[in-house]
C-alpha positions as a Markdown table, in Angstrom:
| # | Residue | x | y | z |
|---|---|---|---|---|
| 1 | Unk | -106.7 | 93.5 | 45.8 |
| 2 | Unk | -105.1 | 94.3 | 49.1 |
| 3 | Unk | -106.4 | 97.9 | 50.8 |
| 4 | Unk | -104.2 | 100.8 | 49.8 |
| 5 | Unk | -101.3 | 101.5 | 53.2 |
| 6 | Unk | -102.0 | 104.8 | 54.4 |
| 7 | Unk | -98.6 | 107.3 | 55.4 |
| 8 | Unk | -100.5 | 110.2 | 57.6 |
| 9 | Unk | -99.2 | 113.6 | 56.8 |
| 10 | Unk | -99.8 | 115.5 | 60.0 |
| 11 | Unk | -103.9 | 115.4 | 59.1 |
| 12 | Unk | -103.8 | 114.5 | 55.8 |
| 13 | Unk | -103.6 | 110.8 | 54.5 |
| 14 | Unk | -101.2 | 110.0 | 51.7 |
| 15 | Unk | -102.5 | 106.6 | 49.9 |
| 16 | Unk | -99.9 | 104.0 | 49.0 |
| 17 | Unk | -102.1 | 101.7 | 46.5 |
| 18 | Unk | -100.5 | 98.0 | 46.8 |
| 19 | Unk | -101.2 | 97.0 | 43.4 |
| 20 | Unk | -97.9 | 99.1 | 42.1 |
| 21 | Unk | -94.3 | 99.9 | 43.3 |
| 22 | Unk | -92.5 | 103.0 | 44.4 |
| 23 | Unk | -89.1 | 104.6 | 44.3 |
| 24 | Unk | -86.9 | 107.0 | 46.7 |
| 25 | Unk | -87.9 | 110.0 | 44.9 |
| 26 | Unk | -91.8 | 109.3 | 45.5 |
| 27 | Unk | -92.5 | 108.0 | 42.3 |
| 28 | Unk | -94.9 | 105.3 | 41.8 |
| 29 | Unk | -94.6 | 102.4 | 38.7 |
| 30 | Unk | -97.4 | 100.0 | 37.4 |
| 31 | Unk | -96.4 | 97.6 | 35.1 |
| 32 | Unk | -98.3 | 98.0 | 31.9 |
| 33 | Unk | -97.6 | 94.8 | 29.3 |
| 34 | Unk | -93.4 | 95.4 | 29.1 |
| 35 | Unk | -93.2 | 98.7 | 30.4 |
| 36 | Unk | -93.6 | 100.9 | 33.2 |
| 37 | Unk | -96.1 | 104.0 | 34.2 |
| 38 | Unk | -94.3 | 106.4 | 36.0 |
| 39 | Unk | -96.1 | 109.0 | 38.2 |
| 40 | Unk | -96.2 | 111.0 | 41.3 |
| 41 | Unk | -97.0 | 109.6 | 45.0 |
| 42 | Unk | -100.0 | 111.5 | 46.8 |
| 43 | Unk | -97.1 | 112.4 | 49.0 |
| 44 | Unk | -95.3 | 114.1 | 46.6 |
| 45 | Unk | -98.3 | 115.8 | 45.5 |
| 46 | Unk | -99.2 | 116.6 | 48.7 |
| 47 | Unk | -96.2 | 118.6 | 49.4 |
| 48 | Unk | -95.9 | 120.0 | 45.8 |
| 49 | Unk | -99.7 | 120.9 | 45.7 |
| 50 | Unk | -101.3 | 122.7 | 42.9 |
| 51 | Unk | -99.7 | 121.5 | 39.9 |
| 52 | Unk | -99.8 | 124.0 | 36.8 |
| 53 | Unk | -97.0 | 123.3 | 34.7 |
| 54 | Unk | -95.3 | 120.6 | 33.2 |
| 55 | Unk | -92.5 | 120.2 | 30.4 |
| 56 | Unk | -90.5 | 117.8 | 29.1 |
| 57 | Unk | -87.0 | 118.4 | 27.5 |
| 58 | Unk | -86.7 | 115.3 | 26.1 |
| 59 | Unk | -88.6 | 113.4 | 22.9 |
| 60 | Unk | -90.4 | 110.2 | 23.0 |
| 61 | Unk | -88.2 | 107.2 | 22.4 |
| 62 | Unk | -85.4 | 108.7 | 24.2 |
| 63 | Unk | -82.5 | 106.3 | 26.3 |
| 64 | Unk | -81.6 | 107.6 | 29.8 |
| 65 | Unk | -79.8 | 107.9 | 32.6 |
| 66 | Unk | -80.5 | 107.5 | 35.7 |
| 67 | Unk | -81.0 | 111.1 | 37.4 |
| 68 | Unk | -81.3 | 112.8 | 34.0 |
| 69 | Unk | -83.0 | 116.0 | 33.9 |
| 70 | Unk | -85.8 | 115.2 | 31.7 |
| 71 | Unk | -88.1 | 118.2 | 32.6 |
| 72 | Unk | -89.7 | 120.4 | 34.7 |
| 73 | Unk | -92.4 | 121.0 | 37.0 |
| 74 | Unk | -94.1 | 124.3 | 38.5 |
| 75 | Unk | -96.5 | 124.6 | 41.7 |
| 76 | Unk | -98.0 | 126.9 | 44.0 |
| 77 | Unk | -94.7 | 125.5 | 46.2 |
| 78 | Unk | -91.7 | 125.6 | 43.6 |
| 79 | Unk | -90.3 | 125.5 | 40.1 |
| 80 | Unk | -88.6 | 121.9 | 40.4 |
| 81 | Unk | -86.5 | 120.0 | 37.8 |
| 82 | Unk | -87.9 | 116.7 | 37.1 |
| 83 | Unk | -85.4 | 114.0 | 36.7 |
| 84 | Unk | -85.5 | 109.9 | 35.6 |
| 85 | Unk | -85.6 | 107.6 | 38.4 |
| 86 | Unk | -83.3 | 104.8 | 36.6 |
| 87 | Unk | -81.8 | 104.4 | 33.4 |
| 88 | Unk | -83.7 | 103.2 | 30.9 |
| 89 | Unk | -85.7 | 104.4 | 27.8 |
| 90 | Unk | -88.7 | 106.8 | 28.2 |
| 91 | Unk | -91.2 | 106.0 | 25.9 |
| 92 | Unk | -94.2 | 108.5 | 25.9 |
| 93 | Unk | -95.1 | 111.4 | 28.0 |
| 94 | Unk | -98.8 | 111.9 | 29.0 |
| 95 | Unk | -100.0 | 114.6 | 26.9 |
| 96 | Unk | -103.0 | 115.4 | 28.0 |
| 97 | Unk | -101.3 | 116.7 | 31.1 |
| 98 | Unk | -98.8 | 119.0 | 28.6 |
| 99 | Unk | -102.4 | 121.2 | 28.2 |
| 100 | Unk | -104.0 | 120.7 | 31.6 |
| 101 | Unk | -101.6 | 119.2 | 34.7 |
| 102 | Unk | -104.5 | 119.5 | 37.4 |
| 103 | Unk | -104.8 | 115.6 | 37.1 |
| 104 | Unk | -101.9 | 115.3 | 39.1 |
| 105 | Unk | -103.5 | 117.0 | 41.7 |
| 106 | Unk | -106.7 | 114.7 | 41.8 |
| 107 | Unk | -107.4 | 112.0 | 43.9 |
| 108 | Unk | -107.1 | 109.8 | 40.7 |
| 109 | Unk | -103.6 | 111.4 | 40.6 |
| 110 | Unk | -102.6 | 107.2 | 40.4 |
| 111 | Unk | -105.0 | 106.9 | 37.3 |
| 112 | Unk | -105.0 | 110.3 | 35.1 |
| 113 | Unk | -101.9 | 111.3 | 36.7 |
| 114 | Unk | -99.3 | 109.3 | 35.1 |
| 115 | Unk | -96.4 | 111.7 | 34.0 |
| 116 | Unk | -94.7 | 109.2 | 31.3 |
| 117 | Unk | -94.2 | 105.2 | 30.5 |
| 118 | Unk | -90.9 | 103.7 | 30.3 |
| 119 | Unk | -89.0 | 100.6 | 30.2 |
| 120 | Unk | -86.2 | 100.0 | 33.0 |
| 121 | Unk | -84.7 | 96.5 | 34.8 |
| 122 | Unk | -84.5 | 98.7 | 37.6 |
| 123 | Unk | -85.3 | 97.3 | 41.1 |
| 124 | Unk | -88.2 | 99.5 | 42.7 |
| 125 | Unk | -89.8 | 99.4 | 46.5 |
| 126 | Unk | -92.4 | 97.8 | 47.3 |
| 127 | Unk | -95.8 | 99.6 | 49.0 |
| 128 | Unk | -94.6 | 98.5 | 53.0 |
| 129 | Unk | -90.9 | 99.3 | 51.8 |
| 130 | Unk | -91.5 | 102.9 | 50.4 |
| 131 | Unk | -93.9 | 103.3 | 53.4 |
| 132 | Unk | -90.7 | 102.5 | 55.4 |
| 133 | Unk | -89.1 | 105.3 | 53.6 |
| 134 | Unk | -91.7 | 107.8 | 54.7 |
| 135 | Unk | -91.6 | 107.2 | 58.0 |
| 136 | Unk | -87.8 | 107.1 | 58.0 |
| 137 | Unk | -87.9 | 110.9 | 56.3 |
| 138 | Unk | -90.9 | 112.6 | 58.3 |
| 139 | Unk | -89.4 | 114.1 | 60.4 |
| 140 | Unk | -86.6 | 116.1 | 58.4 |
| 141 | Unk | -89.4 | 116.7 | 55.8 |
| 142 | Unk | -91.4 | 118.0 | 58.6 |
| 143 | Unk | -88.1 | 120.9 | 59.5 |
| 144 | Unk | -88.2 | 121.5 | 55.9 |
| 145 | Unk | -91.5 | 122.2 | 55.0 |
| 146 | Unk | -91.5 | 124.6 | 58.3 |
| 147 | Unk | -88.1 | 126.2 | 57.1 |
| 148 | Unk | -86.0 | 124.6 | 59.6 |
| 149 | Unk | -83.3 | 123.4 | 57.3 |
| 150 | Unk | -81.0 | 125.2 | 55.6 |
């Protein structure tokens, strides 16, 4: 298996593991059998950091949209709203994180992490093409995170 590509963060490395794809919205996908596992980049983690709620506000099973609010997500940074990255059909959430979220904060956030599994035809990035991505939004991330932006 290729080495993971590697997006520095100012000093801090955000991994990019080749052996899955990404979306816009720093999500990352692994294709499990005919489905999808869905969870958050180390670069989204990295700017949410500590992780200590999750909910979802939709059941198992459930058909979406693309963009649909499906829940929510609180850290030391921010409430957020979490929405779907394509339309498609969520299948299960990962509950263990429902009791205890901290595996999203973990290096084996791309293991333990995952958030939910669903099917989709959508077309995701690849590892160079999401690093792309990064490098394209650094530096506006960079005036947000320092308060730059309104």
């Amino acid at each position: 298996m290729p080495d993971d590509l590697v997006f520095m963060m100012g000093n801090f490395e955000a991994r990019i593991p080749q052996d899955r794809v990404y979306s816009k919205s720093h999500l990352w996908f692994q294709q499990t059998a005919d489905h999808w596992r869905v969870g958050f980049t180390a670069y989204s983690v990295r700017l949410l950091q500590d992780v200590y709620f999750l909910d979802w506000f939709i059941d198992p099973f459930t058909n979406v949209q693309e963009k649909q609010k499906i829940g929510e997500i609180e850290s030391s940074k921010a409430l957020s709203d979490l929405y779907v990255p394509a339309s498609g059909r969520v299948l299960e959430f990962n509950q263990e994180l429902l009791n205890d979220p901290s595996a999203i904060n973990q290096a084996d956030n791309y293991d333990k992490g995952w958030l939910f599994e669903m099917e989709s035809d959508a077309q995701w990035l690849t590892p160079a093409e999401y690093l792309q991505v990064l490098d394209d939004g650094w530096e506006q991330t960079q005036r947000i995170i320092k308060g730059q932006l309104n």
